[in-house]
C-alpha positions in Angstrom: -119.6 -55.0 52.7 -121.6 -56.8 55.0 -122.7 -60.8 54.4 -125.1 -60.2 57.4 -127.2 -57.4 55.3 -127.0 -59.4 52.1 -128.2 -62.5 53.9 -131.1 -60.7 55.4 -131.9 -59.0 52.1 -131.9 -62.3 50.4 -133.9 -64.6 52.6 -136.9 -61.7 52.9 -136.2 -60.8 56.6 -135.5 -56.9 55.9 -139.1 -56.6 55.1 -140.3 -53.3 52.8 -140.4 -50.6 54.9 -144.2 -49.6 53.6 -145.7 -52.7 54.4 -144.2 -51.9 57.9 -145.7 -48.6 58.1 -148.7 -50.0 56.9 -148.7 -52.7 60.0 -148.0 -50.4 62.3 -150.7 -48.0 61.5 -153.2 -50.7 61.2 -152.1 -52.2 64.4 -152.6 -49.3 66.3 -156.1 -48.3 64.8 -156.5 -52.3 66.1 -155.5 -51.0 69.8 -157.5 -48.1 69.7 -160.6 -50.1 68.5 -159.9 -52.8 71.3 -159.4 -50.3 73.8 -163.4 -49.0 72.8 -164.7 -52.5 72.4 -163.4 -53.7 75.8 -165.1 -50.6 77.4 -168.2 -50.7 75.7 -172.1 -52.5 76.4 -171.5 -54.1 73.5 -169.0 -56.6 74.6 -170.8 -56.8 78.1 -173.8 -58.1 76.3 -172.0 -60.6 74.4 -170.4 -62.0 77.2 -173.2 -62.5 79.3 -174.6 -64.1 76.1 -171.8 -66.4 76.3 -172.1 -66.9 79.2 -175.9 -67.8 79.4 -175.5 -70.2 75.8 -172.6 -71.9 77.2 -174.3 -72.8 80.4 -176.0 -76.0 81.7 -179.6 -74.1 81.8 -179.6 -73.1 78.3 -178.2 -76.5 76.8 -181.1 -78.4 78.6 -183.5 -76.2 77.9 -182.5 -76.3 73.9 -182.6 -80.0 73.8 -185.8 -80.1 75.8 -187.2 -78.4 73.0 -185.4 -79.8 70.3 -186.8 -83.5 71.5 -190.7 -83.0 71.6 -192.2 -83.8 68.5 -196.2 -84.9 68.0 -195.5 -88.4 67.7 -195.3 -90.3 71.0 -196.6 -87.3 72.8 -199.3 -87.4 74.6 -201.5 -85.7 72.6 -200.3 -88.1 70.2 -201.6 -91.1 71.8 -204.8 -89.4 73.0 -205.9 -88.8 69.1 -204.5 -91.7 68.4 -206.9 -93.4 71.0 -209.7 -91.2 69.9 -209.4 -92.2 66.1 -209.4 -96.0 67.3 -212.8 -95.8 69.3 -214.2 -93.8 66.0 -213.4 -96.6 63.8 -214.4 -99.4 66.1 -217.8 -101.4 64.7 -219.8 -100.7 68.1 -219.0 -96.7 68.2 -219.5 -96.4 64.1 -223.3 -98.4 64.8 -224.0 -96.1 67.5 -223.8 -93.0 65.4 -225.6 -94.5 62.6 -228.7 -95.2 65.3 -227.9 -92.2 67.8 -229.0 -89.3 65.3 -231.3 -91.3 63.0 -235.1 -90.8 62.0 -235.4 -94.1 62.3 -234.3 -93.8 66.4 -236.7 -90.4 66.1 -239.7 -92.4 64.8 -239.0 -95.3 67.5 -238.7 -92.8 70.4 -241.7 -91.5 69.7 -243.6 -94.3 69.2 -242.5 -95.6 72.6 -243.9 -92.8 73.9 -247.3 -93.4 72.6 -250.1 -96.3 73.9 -249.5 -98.1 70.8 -246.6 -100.3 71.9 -248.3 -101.1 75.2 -251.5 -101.6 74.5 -250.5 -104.2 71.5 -248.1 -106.3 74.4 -251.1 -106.0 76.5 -253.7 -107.7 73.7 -250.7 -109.8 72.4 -250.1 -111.6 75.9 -254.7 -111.4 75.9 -254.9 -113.2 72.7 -252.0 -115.4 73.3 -253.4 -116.6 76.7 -255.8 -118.7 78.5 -257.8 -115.8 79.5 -258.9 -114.9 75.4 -259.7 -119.1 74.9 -262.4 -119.0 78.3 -263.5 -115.6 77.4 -264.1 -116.5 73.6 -266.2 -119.8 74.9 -268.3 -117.4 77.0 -268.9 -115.9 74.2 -267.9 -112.3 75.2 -268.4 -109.9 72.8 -265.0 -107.9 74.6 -263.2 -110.8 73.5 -263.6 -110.1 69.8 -263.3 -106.3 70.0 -259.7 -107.1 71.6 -258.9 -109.8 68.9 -260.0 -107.1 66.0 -257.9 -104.7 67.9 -254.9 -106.8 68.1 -254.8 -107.8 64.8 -255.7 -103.9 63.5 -252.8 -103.1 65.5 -250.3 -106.3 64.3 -250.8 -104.6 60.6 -250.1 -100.9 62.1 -247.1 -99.4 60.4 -245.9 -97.8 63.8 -246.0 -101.2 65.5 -244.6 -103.2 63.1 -241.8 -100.7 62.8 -241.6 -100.1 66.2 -241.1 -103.9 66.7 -238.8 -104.7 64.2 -236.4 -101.4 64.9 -236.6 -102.8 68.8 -235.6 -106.3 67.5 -232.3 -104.9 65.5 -229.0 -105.3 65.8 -228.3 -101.8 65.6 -230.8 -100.9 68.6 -229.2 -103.4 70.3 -225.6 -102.1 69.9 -226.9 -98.7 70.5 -228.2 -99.7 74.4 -225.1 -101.3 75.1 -223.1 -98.6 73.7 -225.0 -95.5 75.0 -223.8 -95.9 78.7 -220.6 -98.1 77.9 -217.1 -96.7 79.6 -215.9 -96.6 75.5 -218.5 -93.9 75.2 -217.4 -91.9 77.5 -214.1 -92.4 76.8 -214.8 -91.8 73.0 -216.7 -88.2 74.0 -214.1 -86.8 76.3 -211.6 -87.3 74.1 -213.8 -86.0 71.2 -214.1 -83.3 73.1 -210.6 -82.7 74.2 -209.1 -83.2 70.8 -210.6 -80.5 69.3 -210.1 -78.2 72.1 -207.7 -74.7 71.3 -205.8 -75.8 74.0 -205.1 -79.3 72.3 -204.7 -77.6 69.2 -202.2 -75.7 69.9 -200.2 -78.0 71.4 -200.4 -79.9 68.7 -199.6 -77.1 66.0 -196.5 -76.5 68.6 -195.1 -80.2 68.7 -195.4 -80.5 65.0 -193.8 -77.4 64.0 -190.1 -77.7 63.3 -189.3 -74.5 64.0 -190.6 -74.5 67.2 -186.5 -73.7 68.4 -186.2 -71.3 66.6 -189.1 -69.5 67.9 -187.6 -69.4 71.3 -186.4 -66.4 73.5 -183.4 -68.9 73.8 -183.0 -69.0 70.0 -182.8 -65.1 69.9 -180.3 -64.9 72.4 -178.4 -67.5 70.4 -179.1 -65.6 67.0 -177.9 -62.0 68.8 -174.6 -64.0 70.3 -173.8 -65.3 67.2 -174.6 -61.7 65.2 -172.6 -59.8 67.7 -169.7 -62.5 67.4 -169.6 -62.1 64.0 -169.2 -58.2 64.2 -165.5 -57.6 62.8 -164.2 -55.5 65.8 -165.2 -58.0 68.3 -163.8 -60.9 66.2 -160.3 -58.6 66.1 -160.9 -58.0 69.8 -160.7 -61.8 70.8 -158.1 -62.1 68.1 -156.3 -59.5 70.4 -157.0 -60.3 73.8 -154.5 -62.1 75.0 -151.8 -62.0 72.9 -148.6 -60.0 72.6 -149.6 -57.8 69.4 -150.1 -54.9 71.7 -147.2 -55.3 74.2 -145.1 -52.6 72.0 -147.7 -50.3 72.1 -149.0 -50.8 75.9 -145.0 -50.8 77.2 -143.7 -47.8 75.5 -144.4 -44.5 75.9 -143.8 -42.4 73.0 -141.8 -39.1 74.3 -141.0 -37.5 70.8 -142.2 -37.5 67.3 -141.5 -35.3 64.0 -142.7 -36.2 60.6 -141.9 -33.0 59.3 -145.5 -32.1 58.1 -145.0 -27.7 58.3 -142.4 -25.4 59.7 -139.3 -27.0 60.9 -140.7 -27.2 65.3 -137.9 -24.7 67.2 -139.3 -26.0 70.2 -138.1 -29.5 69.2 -134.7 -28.8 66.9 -132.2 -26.5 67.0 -130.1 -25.8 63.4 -126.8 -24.4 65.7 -124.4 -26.4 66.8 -124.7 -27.1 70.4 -121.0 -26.1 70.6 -121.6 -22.7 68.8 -125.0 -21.9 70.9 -122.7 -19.7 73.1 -121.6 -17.8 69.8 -125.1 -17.0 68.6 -124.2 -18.7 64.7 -122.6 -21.9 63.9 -119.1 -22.2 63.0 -116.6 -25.2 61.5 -113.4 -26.5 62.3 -110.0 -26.7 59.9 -110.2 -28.8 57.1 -113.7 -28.6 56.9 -114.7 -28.2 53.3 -118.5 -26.9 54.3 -120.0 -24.7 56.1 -123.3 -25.0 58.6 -126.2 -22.6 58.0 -128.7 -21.7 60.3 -131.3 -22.8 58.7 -130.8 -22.2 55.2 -130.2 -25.7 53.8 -133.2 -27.5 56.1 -136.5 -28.2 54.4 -139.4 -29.6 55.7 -142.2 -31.0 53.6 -143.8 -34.2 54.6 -140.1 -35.0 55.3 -136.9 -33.5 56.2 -134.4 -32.4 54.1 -130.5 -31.6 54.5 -129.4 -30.0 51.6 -125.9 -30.0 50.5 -125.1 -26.8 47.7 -122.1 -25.7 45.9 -122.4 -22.1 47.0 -119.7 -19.6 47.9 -120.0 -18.7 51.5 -118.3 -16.5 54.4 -117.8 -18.5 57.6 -116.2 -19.1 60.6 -113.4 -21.5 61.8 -112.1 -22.4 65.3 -108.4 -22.3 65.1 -105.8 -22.2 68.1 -105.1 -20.0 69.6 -106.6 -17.4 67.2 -109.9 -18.4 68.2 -112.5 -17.4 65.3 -111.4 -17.3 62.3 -112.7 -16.0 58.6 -113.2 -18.6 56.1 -114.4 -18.9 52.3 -115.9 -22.3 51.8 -117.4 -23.6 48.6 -120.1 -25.4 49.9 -123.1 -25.3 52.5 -124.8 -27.9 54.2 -127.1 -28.1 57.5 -127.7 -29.8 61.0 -130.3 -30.1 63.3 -129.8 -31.1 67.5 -132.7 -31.5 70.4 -132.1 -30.5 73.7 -134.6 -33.3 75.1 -132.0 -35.4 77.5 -132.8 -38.6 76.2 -131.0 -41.8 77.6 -132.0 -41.4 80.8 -133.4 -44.7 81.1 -134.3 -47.8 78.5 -135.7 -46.0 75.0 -135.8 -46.7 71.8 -134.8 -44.1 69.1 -135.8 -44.9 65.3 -136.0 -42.6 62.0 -137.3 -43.6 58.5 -134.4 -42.8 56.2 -133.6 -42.9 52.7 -130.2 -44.7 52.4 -128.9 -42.5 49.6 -125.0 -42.3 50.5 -122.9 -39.7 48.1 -118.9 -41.1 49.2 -117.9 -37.5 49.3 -120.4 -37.1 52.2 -120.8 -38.1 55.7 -124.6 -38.0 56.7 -125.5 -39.1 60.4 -128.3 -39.5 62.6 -127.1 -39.8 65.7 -127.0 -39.7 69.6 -124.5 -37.9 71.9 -124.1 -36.3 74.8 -122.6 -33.3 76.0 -118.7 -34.2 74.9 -119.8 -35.7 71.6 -118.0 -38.8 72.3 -119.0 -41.7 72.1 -121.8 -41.3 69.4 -124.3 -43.5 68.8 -125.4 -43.5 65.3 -128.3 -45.0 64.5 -127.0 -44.4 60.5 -123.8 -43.0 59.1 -123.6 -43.0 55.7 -121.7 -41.6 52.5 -117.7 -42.0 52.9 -118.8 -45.1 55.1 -122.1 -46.9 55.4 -122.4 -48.4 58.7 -124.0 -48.2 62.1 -122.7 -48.7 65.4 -120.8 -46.9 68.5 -118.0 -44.2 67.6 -115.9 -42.9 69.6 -112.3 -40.3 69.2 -109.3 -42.5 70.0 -106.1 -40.3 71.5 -105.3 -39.4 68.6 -108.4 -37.6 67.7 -109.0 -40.2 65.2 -112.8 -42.1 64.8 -112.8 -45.5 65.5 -116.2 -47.1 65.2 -117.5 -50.3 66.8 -120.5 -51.5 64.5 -121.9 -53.0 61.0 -121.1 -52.2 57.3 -124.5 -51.6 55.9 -123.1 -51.1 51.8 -125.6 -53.8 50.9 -128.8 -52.1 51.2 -130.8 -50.8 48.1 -129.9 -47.2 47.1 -133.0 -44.8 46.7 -134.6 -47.0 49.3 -136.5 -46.2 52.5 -135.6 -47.8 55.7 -136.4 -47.4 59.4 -133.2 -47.2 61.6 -133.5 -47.5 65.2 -131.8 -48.3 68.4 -132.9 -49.7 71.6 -130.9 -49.0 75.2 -131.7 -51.3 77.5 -129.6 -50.6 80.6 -126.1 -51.0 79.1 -127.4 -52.8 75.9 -127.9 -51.4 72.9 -129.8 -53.1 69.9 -130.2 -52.1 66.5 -132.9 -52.8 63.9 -133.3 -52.1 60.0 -137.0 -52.6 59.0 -137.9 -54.2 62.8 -135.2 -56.8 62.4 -132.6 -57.0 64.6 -128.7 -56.4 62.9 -126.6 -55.1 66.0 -126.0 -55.5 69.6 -123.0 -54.0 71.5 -122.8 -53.5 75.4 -121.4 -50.2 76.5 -121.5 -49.6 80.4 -120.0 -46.2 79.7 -123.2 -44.1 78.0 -125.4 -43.5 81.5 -125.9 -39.9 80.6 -128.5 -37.6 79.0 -128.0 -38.0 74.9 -129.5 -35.7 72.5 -130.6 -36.7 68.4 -128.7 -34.8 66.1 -128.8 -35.1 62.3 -126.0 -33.3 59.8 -124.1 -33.8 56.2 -120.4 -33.0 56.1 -118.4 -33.1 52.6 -115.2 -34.7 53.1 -114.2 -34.0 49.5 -114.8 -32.2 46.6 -118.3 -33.7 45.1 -119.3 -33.4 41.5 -121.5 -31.3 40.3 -123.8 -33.8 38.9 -124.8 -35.5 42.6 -125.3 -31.7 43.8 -128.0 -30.4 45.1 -127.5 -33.8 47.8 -130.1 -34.5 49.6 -130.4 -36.3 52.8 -133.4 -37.2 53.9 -135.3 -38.1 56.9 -139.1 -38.9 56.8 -139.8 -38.9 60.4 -138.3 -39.6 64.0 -139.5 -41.0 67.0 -138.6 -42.3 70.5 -140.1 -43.8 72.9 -139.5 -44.6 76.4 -140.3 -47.6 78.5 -143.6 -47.5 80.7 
């Protein structure tokens, strides 16, 4: 038995050969989305996107925006100038006069003769001209006395010259044309304009980013970004997940899903083609059907029965001879001409070896030796190069496989590479031998042989395959 099986077995590196399949499937469903995302306007879009939020223009423009705010702005210090004047003594005064009936009332009485007419006998009766005119004894000069002191007691004048007298008229005359006043109405005026308004509405609103054409093109970056196929597409780009897939070609493929494919397999011996049927040699204890023992359903079978049958045998020099045999099996050969340059050749087997049976996979060319088997197992488990010594004896160059788990599925395959050729169980690598020697077409062939008599407990056997491939290097 082989320490090199056991030791992969044990540590975990001969993984399960489902979770395998499952990889495979799902990595090549991966490949096939990638190869639609990196043709599609999707992608285009999101990487102008990227390319527009990861440039200088859009980074300046988002902190442009992201800095104004209301305070400090100028429309900040423009109310905050205009709330100033309102609240200063002079400006408050002015508004109590500027729309008052009391300013009303003195307007109007400015505009009458009152005012001037009682300066006019005021400044009379206060001056030299009443004293010389009152010694004459003009009779005028006590009408305009009476008058003067009927208009003293008026209402209107004594309003009229108490309101002129104020404080508040005062302020209001040094107010009305004042540079504050000015100041104070433009502003008045230009603080509650839409135009200010809005601005203002704009600066304090803290979403105002979000708002942005900018900020949409972010939101529809980020959305697209987050869409699962594009996130597998960078995860992708780049890296060597696909090189299997993008490097190999794959050239031939069974999984045995209906009829056994003719145009793929043959089930006569590509020695016994010439004789129409398939024939065995002496001391073979079975004999090859043409068909009979193959099954196909979802997988391939080769069945081994205990079943009286006529036959053929090559003997020399009688040629073709008649032949009981006891038991029947089956094989299966392409005609394809693989090997002819680097390729890779892998079946999903169940290693289920019977010791009184010799099942293969494996490649040869036209003379049959040297084989490559990709599995041998039953009298021997192993896999490796075979070839017939002089003696017409096997000798095999390769690795006792015993260890793995009967009743298990594993994939098998070999890779030629030039001269090399690597073997794998499960994708991990178990074999490498260098054989100059095997430059020549090679076809996949697949058989039981009974090397002994089997019990009739293990019979029907069964040797089955689940699919084959091979690829060939792009």
């Amino acid at each position: 038995m082989s320490f090199k099986i056991f030791s992969l077995q044990l540590t975990g590196k001969i993984k399960p050969v489902e979770k395998i399949e499952n990889q495979r499937e799902a990595l090549y469903k991966n490949y096939q989305e990638f190869l639609t995302v990196e043709k599609s306007d999707e992608l285009k879009e999101y990487i102008e996107l990227e390319s527009y939020i990861n440039s200088s223009d859009f980074k300046k423009k988002k902190a442009e925006i992201e800095s104004l705010q209301f305070k400090g702005s100028k429309e900040y210090n423009e109310l905050a100038e205009f709330e100033k004047l309102k609240k200063t003594k002079k400006i408050k005064h002015y508004f109590k006069v500027v729309d008052s009936q009391e300013l009303v009332r003195f307007e109007k009485i400015a505009n009458s003769e009152k005012p001037a007419e009682f300066k006019t006998l005021k400044e009379y009766v206060g001056g030299g001209k009443f004293t010389q005119d009152k010694k004459e004894k003009k009779e005028e000069a006590l009408d305009k006395k009476n008058r003067y002191k009927l208009l003293k007691s008026d209402p209107d004048v004594r309003f009229y010259t108490r309101f002129k007298k104020s404080s508040l008229y005062r302020n209001y005359l040094d107010v009305k044309s004042s540079k504050d006043l000015r100041r104070y109405e433009e502003l008045k005026e230009r603080t509650a304009s839409n135009s200010f308004l809005e601005r203002k509405a704009y600066l304090e609103d803290k979403k105002k980013w979000e708002k942005t054409e900018e900020f949409t093109k972010l939101k529809k970056f980020e959305e697209i970004k987050g869409r699962p196929h594009i996130q597998n597409y960078f995860k992708y780009k780049g890296s060597s997940d696909f090189d299997f897939i993008k490097g190999w070609k794959l050239t031939f493929e069974d999984n045995f899903s209906g009829a056994l494919d003719s145009g793929k397999w043959s089930t006569v011996n590509k020695w016994a083609e010439h004789v129409g049927e398939n024939f065995s040699l002496p001391g073979d204890l079975h004999f090859f059907t043409s068909g009979e023992n193959i099954k196909t359903n979802g997988k391939l079978t080769i069945e081994v029965k205990k079943e009286k049958v006529k036959g053929k045998v090559w003997k020399m020099p009688a040629g073709f001879v008649p032949v009981d045999f006891d038991y029947t099996s089956g094989l299966l050969s392409t005609s394809n001409g693989f090997g002819k340059g680097d390729e890779i050749f892998e079946a999903k087997i169940k290693f289920h070896p019977v010791k009184q049976l010799v099942s293969t996979l494996s490649l040869s060319g036209d003379n049959g030796s040297p084989m490559v088997n990709l599995l041998e197992m039953g009298t021997k488990n192993r896999l490796g190069i075979s070839k017939l010594d002089s003696n017409n004896k096997i000798q095999m160059e390769g690795l006792d496989i015993s260890n793995l788990k009967a009743g298990k599925w594993y994939i098998f395959s070999v890779e030629k590479s030039g001269s090399a050729f690597t073997w794998k169980i499960n994708d991990t690598e178990v074999l490498s031998i260098n054989k100059n020697d095997i430059q020549y077409p090679l076809n996949l062939n697949a058989s039981t042989i009974v090397v002994d008599e089997i019990p009739g407990h293990l019979l029907p056997n069964a040797f089955e395959i689940g699919w084959v491939k091979c690829y060939r290097k792009k």
